[in-house]
C-alpha positions in Angstrom: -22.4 -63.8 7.5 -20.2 -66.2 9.3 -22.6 -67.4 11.6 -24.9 -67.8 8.7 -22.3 -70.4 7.5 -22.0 -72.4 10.5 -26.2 -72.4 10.6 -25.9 -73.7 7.1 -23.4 -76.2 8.0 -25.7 -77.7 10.7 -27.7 -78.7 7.8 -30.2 -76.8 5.6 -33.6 -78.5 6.3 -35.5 -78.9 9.5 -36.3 -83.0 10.5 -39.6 -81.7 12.5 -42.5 -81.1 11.3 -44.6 -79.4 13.6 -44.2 -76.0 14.1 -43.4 -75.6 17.5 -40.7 -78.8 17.2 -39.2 -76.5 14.7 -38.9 -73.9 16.5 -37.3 -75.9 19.3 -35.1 -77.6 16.6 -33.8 -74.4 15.7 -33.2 -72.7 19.2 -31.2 -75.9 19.7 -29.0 -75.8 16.9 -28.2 -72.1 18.1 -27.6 -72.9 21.8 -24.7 -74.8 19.8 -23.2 -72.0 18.0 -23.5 -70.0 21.2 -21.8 -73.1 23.6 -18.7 -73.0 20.6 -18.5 -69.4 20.4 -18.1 -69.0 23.9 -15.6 -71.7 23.8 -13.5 -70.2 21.3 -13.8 -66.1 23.6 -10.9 -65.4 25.3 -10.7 -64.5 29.1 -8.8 -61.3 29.8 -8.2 -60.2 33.5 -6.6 -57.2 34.5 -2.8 -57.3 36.0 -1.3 -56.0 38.5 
């Protein structure tokens, strides 16, 4: 659901309008969810 909000917040309606472009437009937008998800993931490493 919380992703769902940050999709939303990208904007709601695709600027392509060929299929395929909105498909790419899409998987974009994701790769930048991902990119600031992984951002925000913290690193844990064993001590000792």
């Amino acid at each position: 659901e919380t992703k769902m909000h940050c999709v939303k917040l990208l904007g709601q309606k695709l600027m392509a309008r060929d299929f395929d472009r909105q498909v790419a437009e899409l998987q974009v937008r994701i790769a930048v969810l991902n990119s600031y998800t992984a951002l925000g993931i913290p690193v844990t490493e064993a001590m000792g």
